[in-house]
Structures are given as C-alpha cells and as structure tokens.
C-alpha atoms as one frame of an Amber mdcrd trajectory, in Angstrom:
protein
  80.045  41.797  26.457  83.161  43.194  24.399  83.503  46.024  26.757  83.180
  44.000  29.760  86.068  41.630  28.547  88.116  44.428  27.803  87.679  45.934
  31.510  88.361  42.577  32.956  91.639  41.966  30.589  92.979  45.606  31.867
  91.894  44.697  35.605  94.393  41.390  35.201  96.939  42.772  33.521  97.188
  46.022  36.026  96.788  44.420  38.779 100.058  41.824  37.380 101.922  44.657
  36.524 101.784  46.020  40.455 102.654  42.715  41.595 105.289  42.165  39.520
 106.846  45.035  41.061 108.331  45.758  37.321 108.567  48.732  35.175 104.653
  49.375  35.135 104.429  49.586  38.604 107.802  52.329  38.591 106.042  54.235
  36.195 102.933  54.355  38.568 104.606  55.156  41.468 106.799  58.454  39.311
 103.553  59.744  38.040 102.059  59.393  41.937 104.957  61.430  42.879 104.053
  63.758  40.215 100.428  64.221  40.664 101.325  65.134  44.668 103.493  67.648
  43.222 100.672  69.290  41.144  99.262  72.551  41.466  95.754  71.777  42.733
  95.133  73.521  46.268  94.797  71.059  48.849  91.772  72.030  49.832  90.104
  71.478  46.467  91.809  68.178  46.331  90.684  67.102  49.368  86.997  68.373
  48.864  86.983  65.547  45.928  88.966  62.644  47.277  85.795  62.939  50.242
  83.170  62.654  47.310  84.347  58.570  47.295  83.918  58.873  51.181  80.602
  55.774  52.051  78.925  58.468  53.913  78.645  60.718  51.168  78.520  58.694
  47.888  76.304  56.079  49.019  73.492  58.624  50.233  73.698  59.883  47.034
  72.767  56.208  45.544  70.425  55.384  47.690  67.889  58.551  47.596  68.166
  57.996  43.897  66.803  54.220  44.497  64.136  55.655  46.108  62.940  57.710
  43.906  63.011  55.841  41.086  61.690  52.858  42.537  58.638  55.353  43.484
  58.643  56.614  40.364  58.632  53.314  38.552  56.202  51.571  41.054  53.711
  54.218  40.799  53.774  54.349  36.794  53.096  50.514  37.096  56.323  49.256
  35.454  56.944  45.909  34.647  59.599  44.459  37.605  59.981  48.111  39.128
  61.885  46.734  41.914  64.459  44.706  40.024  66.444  48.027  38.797  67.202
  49.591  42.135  67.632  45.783  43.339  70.923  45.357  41.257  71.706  48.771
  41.654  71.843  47.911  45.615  73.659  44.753  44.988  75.993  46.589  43.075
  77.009  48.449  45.886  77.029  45.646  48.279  79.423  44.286  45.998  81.589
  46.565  46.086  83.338  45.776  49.970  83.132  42.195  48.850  85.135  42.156
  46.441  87.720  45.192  47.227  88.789  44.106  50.383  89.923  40.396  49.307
  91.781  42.129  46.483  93.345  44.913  48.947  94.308  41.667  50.816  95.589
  40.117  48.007  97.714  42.201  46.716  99.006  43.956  49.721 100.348  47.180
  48.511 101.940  49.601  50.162 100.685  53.285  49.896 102.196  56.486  48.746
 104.738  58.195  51.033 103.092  59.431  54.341 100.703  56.839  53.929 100.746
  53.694  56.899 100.322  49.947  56.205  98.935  48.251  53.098  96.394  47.345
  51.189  95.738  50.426  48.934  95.053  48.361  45.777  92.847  49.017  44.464
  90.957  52.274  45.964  88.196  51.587  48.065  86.999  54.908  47.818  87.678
  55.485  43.866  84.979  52.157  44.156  82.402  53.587  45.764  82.082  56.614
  44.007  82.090  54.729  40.625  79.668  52.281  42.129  77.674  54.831  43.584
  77.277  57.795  41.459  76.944  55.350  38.094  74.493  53.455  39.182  72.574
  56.375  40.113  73.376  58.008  36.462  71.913  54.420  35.173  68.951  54.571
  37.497  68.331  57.759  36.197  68.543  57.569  32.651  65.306  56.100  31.497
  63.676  58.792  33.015  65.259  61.600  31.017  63.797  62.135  27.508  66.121
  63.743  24.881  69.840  62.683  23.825  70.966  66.131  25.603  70.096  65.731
  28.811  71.287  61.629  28.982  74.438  62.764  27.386  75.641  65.780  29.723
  74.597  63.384  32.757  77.292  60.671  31.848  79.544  63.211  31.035  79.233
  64.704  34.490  79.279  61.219  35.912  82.474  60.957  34.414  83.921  64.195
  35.391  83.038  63.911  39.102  84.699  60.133  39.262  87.987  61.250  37.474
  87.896  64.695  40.082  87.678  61.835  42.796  90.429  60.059  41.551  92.672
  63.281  40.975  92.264  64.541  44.775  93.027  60.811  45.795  96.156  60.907
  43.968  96.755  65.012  44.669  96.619  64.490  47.909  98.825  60.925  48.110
  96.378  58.896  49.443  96.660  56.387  46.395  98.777  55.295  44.091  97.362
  56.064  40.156  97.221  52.699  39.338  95.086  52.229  42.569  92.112  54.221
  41.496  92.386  53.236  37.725  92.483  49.861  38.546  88.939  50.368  40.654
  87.619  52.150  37.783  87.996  48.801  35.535  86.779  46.611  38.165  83.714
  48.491  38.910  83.542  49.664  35.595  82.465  45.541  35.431  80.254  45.664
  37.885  78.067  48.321  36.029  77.938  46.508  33.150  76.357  43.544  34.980
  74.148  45.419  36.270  73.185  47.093  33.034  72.757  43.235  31.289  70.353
  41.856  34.329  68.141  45.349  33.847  68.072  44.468  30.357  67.578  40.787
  30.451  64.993  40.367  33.325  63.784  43.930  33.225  61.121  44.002  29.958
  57.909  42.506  29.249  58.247  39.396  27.595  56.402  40.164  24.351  53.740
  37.959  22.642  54.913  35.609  20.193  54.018  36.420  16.912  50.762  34.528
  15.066
C-alpha cells in the first residue's frame, strides 16, 4: 500500500508540475530536446517506441492469459480464472483512464508533433500494462529466485527501451512516459492486491 501511495503522490505532483507550465515542466521539455538529439539510430529507436504499439503489446498479454489460465485450470487451482480476469481488466483500464487524462491536461507534443493530448503516453501505458501483467501472470509459475528475478528485470528493461525510442524519436515529452509509468505502475499493484486477496484458499480455522 506504501508503494502504491507513493506512485499516486508522484502521478499528482507530475502531472501539476506540467500544468503549471513552471520550471518542472522547462526542465522536461530541455531534456526532450536532448534525448532527440541522442545518438540512438532511428531505426533502433523506432523499433522500441512500436513495442507500446496495441497491436503488438497487447498480443503479447493476451497469449500469456491463455496460457496460464490453461495452465492453472488444468492443475485445478483455486479461482484460476480470477488472475487473468484482473490482468484483462487491467488492460481495459488502461484507455479509460488515459484518454480523460490526455483530455485533461491537453498538452502539446514535442516539435514536429500535431495537436494535443500527449500526457501522459498512451503507448508508454500499454506496454507497462501489457508486458507487466504478463511478467505477474507468469511468475508463480517459475520456480527459483533466478529465473523470477531476470524476468522483472527484463520487464523493466524493455518498458524503459519503450520509453527511450518514444522520447528518441520526439514523439513524447519525458515527463509523458514517466508519468504513465506511475499511473500504471498503480494499476499493477491493484491488480497484484485482488490476486492476493480473492485469489487463495480460505484456510480452516484453527481447533
């Protein structure tokens, strides 16, 4: 619960700072500027920014759901269904709350870019939602502290190379795709507390 307060604190106090229009938001927009200007090739840049694209990250998601819902089904598991369940709604989530906040706080993109509405990343989103709740889907079936560790840490590593070919190739703003990273960051821990709370066997009171 700590962690989730913490993500929803950062969320608010981002998402003031780029309305504000003050210094935060200045610093974003330098260290956008500076990010276009890095030395990543395009083309690797691009190849990540389309790993947040819906038609490849949710795919992803949902072959995992079906697997482990097989998998879980078939060994007889208590509630089988409810993981991928909130794993689904997590995604479905995802457009429902995004867009009203794109709406919101109508922000204009990077240079190039048309319109507004580019906070926070709708794409940075989806891959978070997508490829962690896959990881968390996943997890239970993995024995050893190796193999669950390298996971998340390649979890991680594909959702920051998302965010750095968004920002390499000036689709979004930095603050954009961090600020999606907090706010589905939330939504993962939800998810995580109704696995864990209506997930398990009640077990027998003691005599």
């Amino acid at each position: 619960m700590r962690s989730l307060s913490v993500c929803a604190l950062l969320f608010a106090l981002l998402t003031w700072g780029v309305v504000a229009d003050g210094p935060l938001r200045r610093a974003d927009e330098r260290a956008g500027r500076a990010l276009t200007g890095s030395r990543l090739p395009d083309a690797a840049a691009e190849f990540l920014a389309d790993l947040g694209n819906t038609t490849v990250a949710v795919p992803v998601l949902f072959a995992v759901l079906a697997y482990t819902a097989w998998r879980a089904h078939r060994a007889g598991a208590f509630r089988w269904w409810l993981p991928p369940v909130a794993a689904a709604l997590a995604m479905a989530a995802v457009p429902a709350l995004v867009v009203p906040l794109k709406a919101a706080v109508d922000r204009t993109g990077p240079p190039g870019m048309d319109g507004s509405g580019y906070y926070p990343s709708g794409h940075t989103a989806t891959a978070t939602v997508a490829y962690g709740a896959a990881v968390l889907l996943v997890l239970p079936l993995l024995r050893g502290a190796y193999g669950r560790r390298e996971l998340v840490i390649g979890c991680v590593l594909l959702n920051v190379g998302v965010g750095l070919g968004l920002t390499r190739r000036g689709y979004h703003w930095p603050a954009d795709v961090v600020a999606s990273w907090l706010l589905c960051g939330m939504l993962l821990q939800v998810m995580v507390l109704v696995i864990a709370r209506y997930g398990r066997a009640a077990r027998p009171a003691p005599r």
